[in-house]
N, C-alpha and C positions, 0 to 999 in steps of 0.2 A: 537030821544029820546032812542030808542033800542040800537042802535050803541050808545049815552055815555052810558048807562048800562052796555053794555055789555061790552067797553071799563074800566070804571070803577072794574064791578068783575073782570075784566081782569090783572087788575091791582094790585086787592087788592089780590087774587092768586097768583100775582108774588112776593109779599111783605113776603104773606106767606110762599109762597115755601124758600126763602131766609134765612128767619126765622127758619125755620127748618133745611137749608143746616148749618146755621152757627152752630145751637145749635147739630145738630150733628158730627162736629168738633170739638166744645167745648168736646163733650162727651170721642169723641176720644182722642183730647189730654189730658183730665185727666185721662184716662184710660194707658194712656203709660207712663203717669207721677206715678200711682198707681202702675203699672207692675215694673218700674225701683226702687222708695224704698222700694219694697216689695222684689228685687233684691237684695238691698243693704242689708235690715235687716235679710237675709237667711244668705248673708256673714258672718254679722256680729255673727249672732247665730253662726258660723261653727269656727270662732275663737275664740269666748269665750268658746263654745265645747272643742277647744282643748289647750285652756289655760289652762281651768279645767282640763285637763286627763294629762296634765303635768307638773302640781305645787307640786304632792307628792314626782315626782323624782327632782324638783329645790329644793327648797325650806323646811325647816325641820320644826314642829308643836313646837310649845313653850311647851308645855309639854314633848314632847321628847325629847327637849334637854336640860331641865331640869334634865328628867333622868338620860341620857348620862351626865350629868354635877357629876351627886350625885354620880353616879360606880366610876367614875374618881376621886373623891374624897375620897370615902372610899377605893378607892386601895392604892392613897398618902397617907394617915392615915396611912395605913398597913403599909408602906412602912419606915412612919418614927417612929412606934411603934417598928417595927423590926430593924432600926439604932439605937434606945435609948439604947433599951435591951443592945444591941452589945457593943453598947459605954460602959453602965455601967457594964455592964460583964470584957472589959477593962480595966477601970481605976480598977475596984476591984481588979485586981492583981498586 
């Protein structure tokens, strides 16, 4: 009767130990599953970083090139304010 008892917790100890050997595998492999996209989202921070620190020299802001658009305009004004004059300065003689 001792020996199945003892056979018995003997047993149910080995179910247990099992139980724990797996679950901390489990533990493990989610832990390197964690490590690797916590890996990948560092990357990812590091090229959106430097997309951001490199969009002002690509790329130009709509308002600025609305400006740049208005100079360039009012210098062509100029330009053909200062042909009219000429012209009619011409034909008047």
């Amino acid at each position: 009767m001792v020996g199945l008892l003892l056979s018995f917790l003997g047993c149910c100890f080995g179910f247990a130990k099992m139980l724990v050997a797996q679950f901390q595998n489990a533990m493990e492999e989610r832990h390197a599953n964690q490590q690797r996209v916590n890996e990948k989202v560092e990357d990812l921070e590091r090229m959106v970083n430097k997309m951001n620190s490199s969009m002002p020299l690509v790329y130009v802001l709509r308002d600025d090139y609305i400006r740049g658009q208005t100079v360039l305009e009012a210098k062509m004004d100029a330009v053909h304010k200062t042909l009219s004059d000429l012209y009619k300065i011409e034909s008047a003689k």
